[in-house]
C-alpha positions in Angstrom: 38.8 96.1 34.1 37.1 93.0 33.5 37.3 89.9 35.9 37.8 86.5 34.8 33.6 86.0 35.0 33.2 89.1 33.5 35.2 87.8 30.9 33.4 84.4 30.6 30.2 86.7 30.0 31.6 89.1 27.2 33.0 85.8 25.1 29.7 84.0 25.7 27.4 87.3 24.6 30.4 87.8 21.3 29.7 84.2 21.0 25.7 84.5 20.7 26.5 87.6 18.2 28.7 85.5 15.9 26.1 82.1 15.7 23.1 84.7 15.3 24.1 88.2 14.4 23.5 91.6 16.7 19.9 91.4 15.5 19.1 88.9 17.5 18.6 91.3 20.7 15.6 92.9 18.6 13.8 90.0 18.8 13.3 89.5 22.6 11.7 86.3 23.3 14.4 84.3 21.2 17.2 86.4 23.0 15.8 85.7 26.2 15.5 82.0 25.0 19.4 81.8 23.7 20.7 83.8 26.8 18.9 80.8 29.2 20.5 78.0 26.5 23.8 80.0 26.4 24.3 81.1 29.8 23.0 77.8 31.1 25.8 75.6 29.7 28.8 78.0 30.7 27.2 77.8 34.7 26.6 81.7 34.1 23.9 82.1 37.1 23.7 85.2 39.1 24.6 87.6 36.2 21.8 86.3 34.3 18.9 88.1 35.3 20.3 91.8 34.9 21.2 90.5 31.7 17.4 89.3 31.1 16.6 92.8 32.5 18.5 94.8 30.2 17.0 92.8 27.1 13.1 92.7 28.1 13.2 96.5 28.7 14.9 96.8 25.5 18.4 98.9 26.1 20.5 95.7 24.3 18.2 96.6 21.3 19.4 100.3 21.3 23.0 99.2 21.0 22.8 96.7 18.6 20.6 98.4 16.3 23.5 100.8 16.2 25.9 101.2 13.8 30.0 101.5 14.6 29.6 105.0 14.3 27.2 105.8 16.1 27.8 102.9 19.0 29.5 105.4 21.7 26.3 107.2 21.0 23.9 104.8 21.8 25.7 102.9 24.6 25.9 106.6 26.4 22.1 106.7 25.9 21.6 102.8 27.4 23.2 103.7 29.9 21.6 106.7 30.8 18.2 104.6 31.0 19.6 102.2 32.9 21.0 104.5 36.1 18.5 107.4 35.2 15.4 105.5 34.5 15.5 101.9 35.9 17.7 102.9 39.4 20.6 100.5 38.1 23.5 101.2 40.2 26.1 103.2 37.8 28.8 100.0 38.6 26.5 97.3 37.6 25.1 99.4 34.5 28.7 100.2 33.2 29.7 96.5 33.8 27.0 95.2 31.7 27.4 97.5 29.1 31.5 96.4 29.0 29.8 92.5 29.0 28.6 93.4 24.9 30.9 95.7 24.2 33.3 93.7 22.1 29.9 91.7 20.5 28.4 94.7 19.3 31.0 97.5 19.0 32.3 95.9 16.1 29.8 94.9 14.5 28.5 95.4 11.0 25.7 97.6 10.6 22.1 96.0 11.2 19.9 98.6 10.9 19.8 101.2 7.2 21.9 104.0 8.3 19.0 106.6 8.4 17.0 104.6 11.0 19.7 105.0 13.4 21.6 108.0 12.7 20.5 109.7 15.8 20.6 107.0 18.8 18.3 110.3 20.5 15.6 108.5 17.9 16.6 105.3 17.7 14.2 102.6 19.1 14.0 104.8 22.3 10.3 104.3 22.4 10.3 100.9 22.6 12.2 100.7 25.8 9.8 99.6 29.0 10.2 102.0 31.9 7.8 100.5 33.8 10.2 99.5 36.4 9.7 103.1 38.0 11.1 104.4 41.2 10.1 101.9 44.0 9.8 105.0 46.4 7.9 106.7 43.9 5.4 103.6 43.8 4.8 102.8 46.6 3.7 106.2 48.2 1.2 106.5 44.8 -1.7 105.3 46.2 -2.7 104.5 42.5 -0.5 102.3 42.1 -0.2 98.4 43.2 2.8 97.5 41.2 5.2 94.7 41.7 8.1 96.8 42.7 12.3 95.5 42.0 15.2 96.2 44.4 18.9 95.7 43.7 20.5 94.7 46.1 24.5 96.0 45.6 25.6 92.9 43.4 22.8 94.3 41.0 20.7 91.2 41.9 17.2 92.2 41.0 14.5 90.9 43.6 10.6 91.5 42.7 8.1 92.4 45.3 4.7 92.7 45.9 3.3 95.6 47.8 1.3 94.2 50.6 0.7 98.1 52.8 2.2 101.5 53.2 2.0 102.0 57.0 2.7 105.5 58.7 4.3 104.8 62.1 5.4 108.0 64.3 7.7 109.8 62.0 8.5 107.1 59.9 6.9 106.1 56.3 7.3 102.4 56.4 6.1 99.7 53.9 5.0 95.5 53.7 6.5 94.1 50.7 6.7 90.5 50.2 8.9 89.0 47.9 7.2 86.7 44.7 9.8 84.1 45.0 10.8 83.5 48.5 13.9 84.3 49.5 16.5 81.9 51.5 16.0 82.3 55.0 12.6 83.6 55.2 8.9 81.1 55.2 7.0 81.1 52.5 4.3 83.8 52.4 6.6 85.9 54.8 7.0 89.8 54.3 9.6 92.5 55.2 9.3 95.7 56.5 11.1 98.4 54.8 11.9 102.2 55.9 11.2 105.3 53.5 14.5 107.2 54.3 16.0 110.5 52.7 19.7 110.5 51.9 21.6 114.3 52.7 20.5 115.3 49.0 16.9 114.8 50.2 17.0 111.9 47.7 14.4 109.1 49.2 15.2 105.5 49.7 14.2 102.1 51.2 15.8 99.9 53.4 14.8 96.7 55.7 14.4 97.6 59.4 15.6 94.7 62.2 13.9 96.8 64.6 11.6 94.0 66.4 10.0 96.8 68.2 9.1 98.6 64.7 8.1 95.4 62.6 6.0 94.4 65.6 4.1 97.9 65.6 4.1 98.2 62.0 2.4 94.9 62.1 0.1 95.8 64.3 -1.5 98.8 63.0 -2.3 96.8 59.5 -3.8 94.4 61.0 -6.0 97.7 62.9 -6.2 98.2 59.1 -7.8 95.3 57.6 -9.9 95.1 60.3 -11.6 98.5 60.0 -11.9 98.1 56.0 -13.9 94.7 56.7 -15.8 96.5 59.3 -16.5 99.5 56.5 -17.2 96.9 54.2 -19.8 95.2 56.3 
């Protein structure tokens, strides 16, 4: 069921569809460029950047390089990437998906029929999965990613891994947002908790514990201070 802004979105994407075809989501520096134009004028703001999200990684492109008879295909497929592979929650994935629907599930063919028969092969490879598991980066020591949380609107936030700091029993990490966030100083971090779930599945969550942050604090400093000291 879609809301009256959910509704604004859908007749603004089936707009962008009818003034430059489905095959405009291929392309995604001009999609990018036409959402901003588009979405801009209509005071579409929040939305926007799971939007953006879903076109630089490329799942818009699987859909509309579909065909109508293979669409249900395809849009099962996108949104298996986007709650399998990218962590979007299942609500905000199926509500985006229901934002193009009417653009794209009628639409004419754009691709020849034999590129796209099977969705399975269809542009798959060109879809960025980069935005991995932010559990699973930052325990990989290897890895010094930017990491993206949602928060439950589906608002994406990017971070920058500053430490992973073991305190006691608890796995906690420094992440520092690249575009501060309202409230918070410029330059400021948060400290976020490595928890399980009943399933054993892992997650992150900010701790308000004064006692925790302060320690947590603490011991990285105890960090640097011995690395420059190795260094030295």
């Amino acid at each position: 069921m879609l809301n009256d802004t959910d509704t604004l979105i859908s007749n603004v994407i089936k707009k962008i569809v009818d003034d430059f075809g489905p095959a405009i989501f291929a392309d995604k520096k001009k999609a990018l460029a036409v959402i901003a134009d588009y979405f801009s004028k209509n005071n579409i703001t929040d939305e926007k950047m799971l939007v953006d999200h879903a076109i630089k990684t490329g799942v818009i492109e699987i859909i509309a390089t579909s065909d109508k008879s293979n669409y249900a295909d395809c849009r099962k497929k996108a949104l298996q990437i986007l709650t399998e592979e990218q962590f979007i929650a299942k609500k905000w994935a199926d509500k985006l998906l229901l934002w193009f629907d009417e653009a794209l599930s009628n639409t004419d063919i754009t691709q020849p029929a034999q590129e796209s028969e099977n969705c399975e092969e269809a542009n798959t490879e060109n879809i960025n999965t980069e935005h991995i598991n932010p559990v699973d980066a930052i325990l990989d020591e290897n890895n010094c990613d930017n990491v993206f949380l949602y928060d439950e609107d589906g608002t994406a936030t990017e971070f920058e891994q500053i430490a992973v700091v073991p305190v006691n029993d608890n796995i906690c990490a420094i992440l520092r947002p690249v575009v501060t966030i309202p409230g918070m100083k410029e330059g400021e971090a948060l400290v976020f908790v490595i928890d399980e779930f009943d399933d054993g599945e892992e997650f992150l969550y900010v701790t308000e514990n004064e006692s925790l942050i302060d320690e947590v604090f603490d011991i990285y400093y105890k960090m640097l201070e011995e690395s420059d000291t190795d260094e030295s």
